[in-house]
N, C-alpha and C positions, 0 to 999 in steps of 0.2 A: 574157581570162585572161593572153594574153602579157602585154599591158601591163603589168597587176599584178605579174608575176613580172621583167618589167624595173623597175618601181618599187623591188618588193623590191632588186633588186639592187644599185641605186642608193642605197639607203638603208642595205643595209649597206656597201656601199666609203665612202659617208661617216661610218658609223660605225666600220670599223675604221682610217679614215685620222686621225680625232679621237683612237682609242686612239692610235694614232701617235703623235701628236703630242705628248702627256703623257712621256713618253720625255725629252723638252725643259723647259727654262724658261730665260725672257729675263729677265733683273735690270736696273732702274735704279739708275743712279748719276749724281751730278753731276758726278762729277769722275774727267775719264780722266790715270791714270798716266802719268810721264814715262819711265815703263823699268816692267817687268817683274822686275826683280831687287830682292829682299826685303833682301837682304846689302850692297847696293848704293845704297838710297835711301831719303829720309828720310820720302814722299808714304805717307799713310792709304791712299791707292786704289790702292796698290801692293798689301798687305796685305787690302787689299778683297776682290780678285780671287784670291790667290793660298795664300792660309794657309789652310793645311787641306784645300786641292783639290788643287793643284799641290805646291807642295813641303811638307816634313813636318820637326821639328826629332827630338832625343831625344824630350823633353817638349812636352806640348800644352795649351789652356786648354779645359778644356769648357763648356759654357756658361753654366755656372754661375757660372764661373771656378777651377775649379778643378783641379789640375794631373793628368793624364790619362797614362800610355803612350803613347808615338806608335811610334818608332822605336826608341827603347827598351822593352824588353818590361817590364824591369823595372830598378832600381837601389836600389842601397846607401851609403849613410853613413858613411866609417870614419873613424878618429882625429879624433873628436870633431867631425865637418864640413867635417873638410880636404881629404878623401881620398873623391871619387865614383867607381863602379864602375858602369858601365852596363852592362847584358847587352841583347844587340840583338835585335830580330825576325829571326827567320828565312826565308829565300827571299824577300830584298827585292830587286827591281832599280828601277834608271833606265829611265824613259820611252824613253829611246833604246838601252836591252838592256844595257846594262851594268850590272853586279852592287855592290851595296851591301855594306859590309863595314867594320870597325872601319877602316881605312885611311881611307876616307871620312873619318870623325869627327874622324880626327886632323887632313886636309886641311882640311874645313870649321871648325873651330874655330883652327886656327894660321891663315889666310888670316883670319880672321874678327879677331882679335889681334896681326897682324902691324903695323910700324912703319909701309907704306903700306897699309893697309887704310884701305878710304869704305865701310865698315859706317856707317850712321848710330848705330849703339847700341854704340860698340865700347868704352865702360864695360863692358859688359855680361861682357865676355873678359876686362878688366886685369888679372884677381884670378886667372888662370888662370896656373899654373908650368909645368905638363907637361902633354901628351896622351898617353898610349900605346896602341900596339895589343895589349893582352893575349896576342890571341887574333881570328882571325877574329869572334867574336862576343863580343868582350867589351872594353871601352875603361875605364879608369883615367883620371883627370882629379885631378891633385894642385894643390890651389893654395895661394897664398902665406899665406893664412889661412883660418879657419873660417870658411863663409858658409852659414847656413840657409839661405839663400832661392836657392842654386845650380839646383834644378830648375824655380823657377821663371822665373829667368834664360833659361834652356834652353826653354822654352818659347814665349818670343817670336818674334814671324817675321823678327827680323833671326839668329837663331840656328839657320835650315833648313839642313838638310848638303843639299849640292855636289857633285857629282861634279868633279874636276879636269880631264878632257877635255871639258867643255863650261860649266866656270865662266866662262870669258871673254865668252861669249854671250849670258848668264844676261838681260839688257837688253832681249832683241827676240827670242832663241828661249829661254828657259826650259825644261831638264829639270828634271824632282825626282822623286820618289819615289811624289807624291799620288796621291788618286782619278784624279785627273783629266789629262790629257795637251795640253800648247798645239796650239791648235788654228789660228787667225787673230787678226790685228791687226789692222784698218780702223782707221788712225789715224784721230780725229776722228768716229770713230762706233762703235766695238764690238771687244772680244778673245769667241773664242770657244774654250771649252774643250771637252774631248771625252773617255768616259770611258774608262779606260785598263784594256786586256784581259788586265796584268799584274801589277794590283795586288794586294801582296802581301794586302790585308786584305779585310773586307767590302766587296762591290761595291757602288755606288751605285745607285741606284734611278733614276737620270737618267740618259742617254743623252751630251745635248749641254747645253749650258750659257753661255749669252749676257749677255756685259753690256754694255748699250748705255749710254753717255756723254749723258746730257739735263741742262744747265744751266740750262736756263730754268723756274720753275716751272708758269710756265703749259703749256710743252711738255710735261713732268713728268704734270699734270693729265690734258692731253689722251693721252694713249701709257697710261693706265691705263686710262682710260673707253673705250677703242677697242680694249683688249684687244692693242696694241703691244707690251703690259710685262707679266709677269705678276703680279712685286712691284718693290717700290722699299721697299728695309727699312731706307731714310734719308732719306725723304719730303724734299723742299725745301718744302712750299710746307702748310704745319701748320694755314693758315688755312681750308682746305676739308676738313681732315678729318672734319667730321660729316656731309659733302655723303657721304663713304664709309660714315662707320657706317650710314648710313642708308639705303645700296644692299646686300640680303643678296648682292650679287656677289664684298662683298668683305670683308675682314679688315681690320678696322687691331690694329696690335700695337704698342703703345705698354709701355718698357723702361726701363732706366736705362744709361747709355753710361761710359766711363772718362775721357769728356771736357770735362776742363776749359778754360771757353773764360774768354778773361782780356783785358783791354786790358792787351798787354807796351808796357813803356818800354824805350828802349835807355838804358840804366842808367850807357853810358860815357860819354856824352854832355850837355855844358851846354842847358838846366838842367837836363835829367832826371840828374847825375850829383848833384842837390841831394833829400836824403830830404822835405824840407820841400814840394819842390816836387812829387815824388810824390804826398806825403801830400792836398794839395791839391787831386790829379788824382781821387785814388781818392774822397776823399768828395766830389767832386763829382757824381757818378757815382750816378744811382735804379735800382737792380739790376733793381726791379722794373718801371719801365718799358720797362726793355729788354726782361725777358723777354715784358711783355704787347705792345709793340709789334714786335717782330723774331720772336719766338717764338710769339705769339696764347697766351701762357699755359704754354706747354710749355718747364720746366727747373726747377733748384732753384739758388736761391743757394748763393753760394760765398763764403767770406773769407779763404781760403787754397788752394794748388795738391793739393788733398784731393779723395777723390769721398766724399759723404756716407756710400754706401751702405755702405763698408770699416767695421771696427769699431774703429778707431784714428783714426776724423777726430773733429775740433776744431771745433764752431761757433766761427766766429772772426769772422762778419757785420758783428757789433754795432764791431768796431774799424775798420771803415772804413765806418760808414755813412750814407748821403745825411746831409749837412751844408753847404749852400752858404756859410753864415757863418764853418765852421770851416776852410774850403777855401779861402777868401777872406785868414782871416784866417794861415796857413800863407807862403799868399803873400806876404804883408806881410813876414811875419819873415824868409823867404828874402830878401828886399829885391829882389825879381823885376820888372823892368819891363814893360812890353805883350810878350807869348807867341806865338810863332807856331811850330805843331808840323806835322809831317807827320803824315799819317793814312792809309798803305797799306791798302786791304781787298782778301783774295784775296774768291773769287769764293761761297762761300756764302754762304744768304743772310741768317744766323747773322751774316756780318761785315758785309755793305752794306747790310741795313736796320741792325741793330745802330751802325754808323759814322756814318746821321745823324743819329740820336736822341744819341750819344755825343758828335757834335761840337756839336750844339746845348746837351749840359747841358754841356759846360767853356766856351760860352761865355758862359752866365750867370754866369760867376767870372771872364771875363775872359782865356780862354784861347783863342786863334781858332786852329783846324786848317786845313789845306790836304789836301783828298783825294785821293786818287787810287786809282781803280779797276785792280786788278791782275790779270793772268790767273795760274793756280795754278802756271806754270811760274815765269813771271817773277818772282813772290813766292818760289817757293824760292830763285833765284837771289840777288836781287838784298836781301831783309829776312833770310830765313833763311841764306842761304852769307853773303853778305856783310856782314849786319849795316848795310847802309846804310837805315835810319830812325828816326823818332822814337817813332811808336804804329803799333801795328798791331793787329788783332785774331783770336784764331788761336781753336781747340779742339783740345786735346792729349790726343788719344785713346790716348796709352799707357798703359798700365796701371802703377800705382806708380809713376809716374815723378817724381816729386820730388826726386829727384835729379840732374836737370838742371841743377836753380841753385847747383851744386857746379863744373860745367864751365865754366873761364873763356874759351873762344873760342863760350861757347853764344850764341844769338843776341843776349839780351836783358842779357848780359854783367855778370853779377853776381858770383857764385864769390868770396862776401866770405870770409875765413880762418878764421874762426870755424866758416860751415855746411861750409864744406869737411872744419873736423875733425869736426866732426858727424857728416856721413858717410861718414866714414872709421872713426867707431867704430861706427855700421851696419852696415855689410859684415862687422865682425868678430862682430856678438853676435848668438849664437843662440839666447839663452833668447829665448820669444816675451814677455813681460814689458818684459822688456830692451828687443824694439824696439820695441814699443808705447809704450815710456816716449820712445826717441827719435823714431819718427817725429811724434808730437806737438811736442816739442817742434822738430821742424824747420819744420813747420807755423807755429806761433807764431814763430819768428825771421823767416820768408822776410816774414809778414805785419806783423810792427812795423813791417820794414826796408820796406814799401809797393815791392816791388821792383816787382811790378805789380798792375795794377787789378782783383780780381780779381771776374768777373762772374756765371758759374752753369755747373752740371753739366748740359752738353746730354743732351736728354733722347731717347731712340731711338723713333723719331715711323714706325713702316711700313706699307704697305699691302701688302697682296697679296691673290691671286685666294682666293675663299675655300675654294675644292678642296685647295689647299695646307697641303702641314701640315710640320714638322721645321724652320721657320724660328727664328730664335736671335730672343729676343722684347731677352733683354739684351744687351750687347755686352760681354764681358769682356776685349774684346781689341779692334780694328780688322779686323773678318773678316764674310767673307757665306759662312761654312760649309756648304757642300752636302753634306756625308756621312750626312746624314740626312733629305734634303727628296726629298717624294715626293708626288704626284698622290694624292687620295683617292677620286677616280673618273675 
């Protein structure tokens, strides 16, 4: 009888130590961040981690993609678009006990717009005249012209408020506002968040919060099947994923992402500074082989910097599509003699298989690459800050952001005068008619002008344990949102 009732006992400490543990979940990721600050850098895996856990903006993207209350409870519209009025939540503090208050917003968005500001998205502010503090709970934001699309501006994760006593830190100790509260760094293996006993809103349903760094996919593979991971809701490795459907252990949640991945040319550069020579590059280029060999099937073409799923894109495919004769014969007119390009790939695996399938069809036109394998730091540095290459191949997980090819220090250096006024008359027009008629048509210029190669809308490829539920199936943002994921036993 003892025995039995020591068994018993054993069998519930291991059952309430399993509830325990539900409390938790570890996240994979390929790719660990260079800094922790949202305001501060230009890396997806910054945002990975930290939007919507950590820190919080006015506005937020729900998952739907659509624009949400964050810190703002509420806002208003006046003088025709010019004129926002946000009313703030109430009893917000910082992770570190300090109180949130219109003062904030006005700190976070001037710092965010200032003349030395490394906001990576500080377009995002230009359009900004004034901040005021109303009122403890209420901020005004006047700017230069009418811009419908200000809250959704506001929503991005380079637009999270700041506290000014610990904005300088933001890099390697992160406050904000979130769920969630910085917990640990192990460089080269994991940040771990923790959930914060202040938060002004709904608590989380999670405890603690891990996301371990795994580049390799086969490592990737193994940390799932051994119960290491409990998701990875950015799969690297898309070629075993029926090896998942087909274990009821697990989930696969297959989405649509905002990322467009593109072969960029740098645009400033002989001969890429020749349209003809573009032109050549981009229909050289079998979309579809790319996607079935780098991708096993998973993505949607693309023939413009568009994500299909928006109701304002362009199939524009057909105008750059596989033509080795027509790519050949571009060449010719350019009067281009034998080609040698560099070919930087950061580290997914979207760019390094992608990269040889890529360099093998420009060389059946006659175009020979020189590779080079890049780690994700060194490619910010050295293609992204500095602009030193010839192709590279990225996915540009912002959301609407086609207006990059407006900014003339952007990497891939284009900002012809034309789209520049283009989106300059963007920003100002608020009938939604209006921009719909412009964003198409910026679509259609970026892609005549073959600025780059552009190759398919990554598709959001995750696994998870399948107890798990609240995970974001689309990605309308660059985010692994936990304010809804919870254990279902």
């Amino acid at each position: 009888m003892l025995d039995i009732l020591k068994s018993s006992v054993a069998a519930l400490a291991l059952l309430a130590g399993a509830a325990e543990a539900q409390d938790g979940i570890t996240l994979g990721m390929v790719l660990e961040p260079p800094n922790l600050d949202p305001t501060g850098g230009a890396a997806a895996a910054i945002d990975e981690i930290v939007y919507a856990n950590l820190f919080e903006g006015l506005t937020r993207f729900g998952p739907d993609g659509s624009i949400l209350p964050a810190l703002a409870a509420s806002w208003e519209a006046q003088d025709e678009g010019r004129v926002y009025v946000f009313r703030l939540q109430p009893g917000v503090t910082f992770h570190d006990g300090a109180a949130f208050d219109a003062e904030d917003v006005v700190f976070s968005l001037d710092r965010a717009r200032a003349d030395d500001s490394t906001n990576a998205q500080k377009v995002l502010f230009e359009g900004i005249e004034t901040v005021e503090a109303v009122d403890p709970q209420t901020v005004r934001v006047t700017l230069r012209a009418a811009d419908g699309n200000f809250p959704f501006k506001m929503a991005w994760g380079d637009a999270v408020m700041v506290d000014a006593a610990s904005a300088a830190d933001l890099a390697t100790k992160p406050v904000g506002t979130g769920p969630f509260r910085f917990g640990q760094w192990v460089q080269g293996d994991r940040v771990v968040l923790e959930a914060f006993d202040g938060y002004w809103g709904e608590k989380p349903a999670l405890k603690t919060a891990t996301f371990r760094f795994i580049s390799d996919p086969t490592a990737a593979f193994a940390a799932m099947m051994a119960g290491d991971v409990d998701a990875f809701p950015n799969f690297p490795a898309p070629e075993v994923l029926p090896q998942f459907e087909a274990d009821p252990r697990f989930s696969v949640i297959i989405g649509t992402t905002e990322g467009e991945t593109i072969l960029a040319m740098n645009n400033s550069r002989p001969p890429l500074d020749d349209l003809r020579v573009r032109k050549a590059i981009a229909h050289a280029i079998n979309r579809q082989d790319i996607i079935e060999g780098a991708m096993f099937g998973y993505g949607t073409p693309i023939g413009s910097h568009f994500a299909p799923h928006h109701p304002d894109y362009v199939d524009l495919v057909d105008r750059s599509a596989f033509d080795p004769a027509l790519a050949k014969q571009a060449l010719a007119e350019a009067g281009a003699g034998p080609i040698r390009l560099r070919l930087a790939l950061p580290p997914p695996a979207y760019a390094r298989r992608g990269g040889e399938i890529i360099a093998a069809q420009l060389r059946g036109v006659g175009i020979e690459t020189e590779i080079t394998n890049m780690e994700w730091a060194q490619w910010l540095e050295t293609v992204f800050k500095g602009g030193d290459f010839d192709l590279t191949i990225v996915s540009h997980t912002e959301p609407l952001d086609i207006d990059i090819y407006a900014r003339p220090d952007y990497y891939f250096r284009y900002a012809r005068p034309d789209f520049v006024a283009l989106m300059d008359r963007l920003k100002s027009a608020t009938a939604p008619d209006q921009r719909s008629a412009l964003y198409r048509e910026a679509q259609q210029m970026i892609a005549e002008d073959y600025v780059n190669a552009f190759l398919f809308q990554l598709a959001k490829t995750g696994v998870a344990d399948a107890r798990i539920e609240g995970l974001w199936q689309n990605a309308p943002t660059q985010a692994n949102d936990l304010t809804g994921v919870r254990w279902t036993e």
